[in-house]
C-alpha positions in Angstrom: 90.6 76.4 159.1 88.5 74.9 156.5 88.8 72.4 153.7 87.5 71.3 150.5 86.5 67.6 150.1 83.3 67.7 148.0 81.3 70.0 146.1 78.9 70.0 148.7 80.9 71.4 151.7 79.9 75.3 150.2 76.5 76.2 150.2 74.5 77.7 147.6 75.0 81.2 148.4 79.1 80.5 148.9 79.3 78.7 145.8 77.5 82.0 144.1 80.4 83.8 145.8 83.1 81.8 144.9 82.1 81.8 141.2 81.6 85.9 141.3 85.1 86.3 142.4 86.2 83.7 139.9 84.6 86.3 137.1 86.0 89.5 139.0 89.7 87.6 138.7 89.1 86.7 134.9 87.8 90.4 134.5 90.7 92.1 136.5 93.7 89.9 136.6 96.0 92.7 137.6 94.0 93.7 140.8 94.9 90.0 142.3 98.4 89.6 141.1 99.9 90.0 144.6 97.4 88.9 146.9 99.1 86.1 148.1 102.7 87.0 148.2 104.5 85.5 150.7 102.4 82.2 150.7 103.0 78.6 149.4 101.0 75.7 147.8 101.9 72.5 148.3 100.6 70.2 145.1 100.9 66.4 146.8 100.3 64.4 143.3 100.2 60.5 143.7 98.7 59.7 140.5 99.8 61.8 137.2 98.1 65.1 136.5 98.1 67.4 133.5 95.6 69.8 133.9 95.0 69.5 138.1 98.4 69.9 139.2 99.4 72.8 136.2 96.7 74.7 136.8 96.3 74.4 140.4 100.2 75.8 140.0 99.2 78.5 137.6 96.8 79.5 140.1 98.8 80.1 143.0 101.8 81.7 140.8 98.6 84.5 139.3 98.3 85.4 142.9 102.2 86.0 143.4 102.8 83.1 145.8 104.8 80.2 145.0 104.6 76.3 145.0 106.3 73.2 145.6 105.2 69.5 146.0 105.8 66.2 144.1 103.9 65.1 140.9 104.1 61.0 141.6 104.1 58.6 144.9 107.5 57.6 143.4 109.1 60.9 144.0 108.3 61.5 147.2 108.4 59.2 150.5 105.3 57.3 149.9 107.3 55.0 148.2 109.2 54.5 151.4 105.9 53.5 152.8 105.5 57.2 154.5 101.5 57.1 155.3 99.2 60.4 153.7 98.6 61.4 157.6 102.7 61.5 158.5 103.0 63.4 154.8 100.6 66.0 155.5 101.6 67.0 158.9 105.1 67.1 157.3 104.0 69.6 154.7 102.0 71.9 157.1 105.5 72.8 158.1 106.6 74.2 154.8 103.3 75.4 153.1 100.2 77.4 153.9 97.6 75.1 151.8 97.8 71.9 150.2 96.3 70.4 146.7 96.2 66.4 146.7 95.2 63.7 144.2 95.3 60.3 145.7 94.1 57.1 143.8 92.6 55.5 146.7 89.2 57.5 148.0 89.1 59.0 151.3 92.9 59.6 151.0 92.8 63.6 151.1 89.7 63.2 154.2 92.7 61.7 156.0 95.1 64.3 155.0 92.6 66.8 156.3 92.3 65.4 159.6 95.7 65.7 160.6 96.8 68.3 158.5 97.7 72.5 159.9 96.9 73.8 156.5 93.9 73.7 154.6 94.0 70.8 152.2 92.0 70.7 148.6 90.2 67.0 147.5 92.2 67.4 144.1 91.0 64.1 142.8 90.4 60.8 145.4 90.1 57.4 142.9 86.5 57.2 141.5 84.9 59.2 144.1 85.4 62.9 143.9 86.9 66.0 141.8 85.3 68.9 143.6 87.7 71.7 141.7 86.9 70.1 138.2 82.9 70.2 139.6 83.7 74.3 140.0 85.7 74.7 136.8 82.4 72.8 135.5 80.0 75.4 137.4 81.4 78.6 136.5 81.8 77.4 132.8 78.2 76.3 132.5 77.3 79.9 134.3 80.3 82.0 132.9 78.2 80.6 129.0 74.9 79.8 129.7 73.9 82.6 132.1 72.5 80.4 134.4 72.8 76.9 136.7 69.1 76.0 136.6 66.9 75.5 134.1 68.8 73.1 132.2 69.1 69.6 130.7 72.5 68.1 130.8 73.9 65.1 129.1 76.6 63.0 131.1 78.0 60.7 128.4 80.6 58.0 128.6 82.0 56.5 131.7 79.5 57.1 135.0 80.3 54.3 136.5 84.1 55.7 137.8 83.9 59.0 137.0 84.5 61.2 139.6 84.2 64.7 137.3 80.9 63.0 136.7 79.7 62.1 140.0 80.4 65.7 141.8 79.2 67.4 139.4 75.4 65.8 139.8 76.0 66.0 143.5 76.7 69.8 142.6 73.9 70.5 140.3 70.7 68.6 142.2 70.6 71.8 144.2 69.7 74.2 141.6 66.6 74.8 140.1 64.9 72.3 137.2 67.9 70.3 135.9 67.2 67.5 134.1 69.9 65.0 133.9 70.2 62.5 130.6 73.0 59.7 131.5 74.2 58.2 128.2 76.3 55.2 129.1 76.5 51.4 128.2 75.3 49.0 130.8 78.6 48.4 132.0 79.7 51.7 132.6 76.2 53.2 134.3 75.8 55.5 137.2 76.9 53.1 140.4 73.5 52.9 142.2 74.9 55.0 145.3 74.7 57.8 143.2 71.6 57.2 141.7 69.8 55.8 144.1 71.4 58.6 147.3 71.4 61.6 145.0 69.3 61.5 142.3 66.3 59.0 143.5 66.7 60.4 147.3 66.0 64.3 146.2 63.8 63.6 143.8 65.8 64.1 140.2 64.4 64.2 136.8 66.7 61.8 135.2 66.6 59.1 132.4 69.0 56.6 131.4 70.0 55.7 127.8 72.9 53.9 125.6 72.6 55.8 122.2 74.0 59.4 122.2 72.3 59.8 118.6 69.2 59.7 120.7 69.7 62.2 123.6 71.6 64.9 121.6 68.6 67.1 120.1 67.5 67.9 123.6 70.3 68.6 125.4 72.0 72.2 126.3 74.9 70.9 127.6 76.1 67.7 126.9 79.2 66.3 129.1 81.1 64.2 127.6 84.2 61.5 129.5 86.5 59.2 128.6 86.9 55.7 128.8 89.4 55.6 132.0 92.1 52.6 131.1 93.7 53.3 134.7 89.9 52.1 136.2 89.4 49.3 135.0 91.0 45.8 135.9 91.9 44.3 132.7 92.5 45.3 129.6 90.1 43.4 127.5 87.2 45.5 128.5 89.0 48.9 128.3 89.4 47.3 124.8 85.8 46.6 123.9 84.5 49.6 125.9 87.2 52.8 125.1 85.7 53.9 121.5 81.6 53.2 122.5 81.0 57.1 122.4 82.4 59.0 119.7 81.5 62.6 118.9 82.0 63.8 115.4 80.3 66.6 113.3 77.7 64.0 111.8 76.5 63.7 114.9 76.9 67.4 116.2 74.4 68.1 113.4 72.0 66.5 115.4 72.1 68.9 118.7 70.7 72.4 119.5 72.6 75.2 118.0 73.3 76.4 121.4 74.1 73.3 123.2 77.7 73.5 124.7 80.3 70.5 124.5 82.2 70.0 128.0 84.7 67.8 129.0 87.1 67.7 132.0 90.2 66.5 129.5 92.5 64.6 128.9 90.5 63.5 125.8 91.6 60.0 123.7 88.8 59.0 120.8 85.7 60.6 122.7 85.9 64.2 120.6 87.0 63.9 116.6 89.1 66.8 117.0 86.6 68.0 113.7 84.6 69.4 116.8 87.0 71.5 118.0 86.2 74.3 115.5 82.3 74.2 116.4 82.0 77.2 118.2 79.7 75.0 120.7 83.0 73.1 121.8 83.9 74.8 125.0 85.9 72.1 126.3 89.5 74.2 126.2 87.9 77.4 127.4 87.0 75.3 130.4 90.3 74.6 130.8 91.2 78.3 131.2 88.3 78.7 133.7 89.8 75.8 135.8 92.8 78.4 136.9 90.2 81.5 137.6 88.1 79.1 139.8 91.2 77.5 141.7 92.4 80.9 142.5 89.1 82.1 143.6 89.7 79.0 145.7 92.9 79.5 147.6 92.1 83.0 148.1 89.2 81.8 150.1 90.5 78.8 151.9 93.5 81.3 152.7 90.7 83.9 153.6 92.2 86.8 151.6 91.0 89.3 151.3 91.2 91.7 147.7 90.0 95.4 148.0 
């Protein structure tokens, strides 16, 4: 039984194979529409979820199997003070894989250790989003063509996003990627990521505040919001939520190829003027999000689709 915490626990060559069947799915929806009838996914939400929790649903109802779960702590017995390990081995009982978003990191790792079912990282705090990091891979790939050979701008908050901080753990293994982290000082890349992934394997990265300054070289540029639910009072969310904001003036000043990303929800970040740029590929990203999770379950589940 296997599980996925991080990014990093496929290889190269089984993230190459994940992404393929991702494609094959998008390409030939009706060929996996019953693979896994019969089965059940569990979506154990303690925090609220939009896109996660809907599309990790959507997923699982695409490949004819069914769901059930909670989408708050407040609906379900953590707020009888049930612990994540007693929850987990409860669910194994009723569902043969699990999705969870916690708010405190290591939550799902916990899960996993005691769970009988396979159990997906769907979001721990500021730590990890490993499914957003594969919606973000086979987007760039599914677009771009390739995962190498590109410069990246991360823009916004580094400092406790997890989208952000998987995703560099992802892309460090490919191929010339040059990473450009656009943040104010308060919000910059906390210095275990920087200093244990990008210094430690030897990363071409730079650090800088304006966006106006990074945009003509980019080919993808990633943008984040502000996250109000981080940060510990509201005076800085105040002064810090509307630092970044990209609007067709300054779209003028980036490639004509360069691709707009971002894992969504969006608040100020994106003037919804960019929405009709045909480099905004934030929604389409969206759509790959439910490809890649099913891709996903079919191969935690290890189903196989002649």
């Amino acid at each position: 039984m296997r599980h996925l915490m991080s990014p990093m626990d496929f290889s190269v060559e089984e993230l190459d194979h994940l992404l393929d069947l991702a494609n094959d799915i998008e390409a030939n929806p009706e060929k996996y529409a019953h693979a896994c009838a019969g089965k059940k996914l569990a979506t154990l939400f303690y925090e609220p979820s939009t896109r996660t929790r809907l599309s990790f649903e959507a997923a699982m109802l695409n490949l004819g199997g069914s769901v059930l779960g909670f989408s708050s702590a407040d609906s379900s017995s953590a707020a009888k003070g049930e612990s994540v390990a007693d929850t987990i081995r409860v669910i194994s009982c009723y569902a043969d894989i699990a999705a969870m978003r916690h708010p405190k990191e290591g939550a799902p790792r916990v899960a996993s250790l005691n769970s009988g079912i396979p159990v997906i990282n769907a979001g721990d705090g500021g730590h990890q989003h490993p499914t957003q990091t594969l919606t973000d891979l086979l987007t760039i790939r599914s677009l771009k063509g390739r995962l190498g050979n590109i410069t990246i701008g991360l823009c916004g908050d580094l400092k406790f996003g997890r989208t952000v901080h998987s995703l560099i753990g992802a892309l460090i293994r490919y191929p010339n990627v040059k990473f450009v982290l656009i943040s104010p000082e308060e919000l910059r890349i906390p210095d275990y990521v920087r200093d244990d992934v990008l210094i430690k394997n030897n990363q071409e990265f730079k650090e800088v505040i304006r966006l106006e300054d990074a945009l003509p070289e980019l080919d993808i540029l990633y943008m984040t919001r502000v996250q109000r639910e981080r940060f510990f009072n509201e005076e800085d969310y105040v002064r810090m939520k509307d630092f970044y904001i990209l609007d067709s003036q300054k779209m003028e000043l980036a490639p004509k190829d360069m691709m707009v990303l971002h894992p969504l929800p969006r608040v100020n970040e994106i003037s919804v003027e960019v929405d009709n740029d045909p480099r905004a590929a934030y929604f389409k990203q969206a759509q790959y999000g439910v490809y890649v999770r099913m891709a996903l379950i079919l191969t935690l589940l290890e189903v196989k689709v002649c």
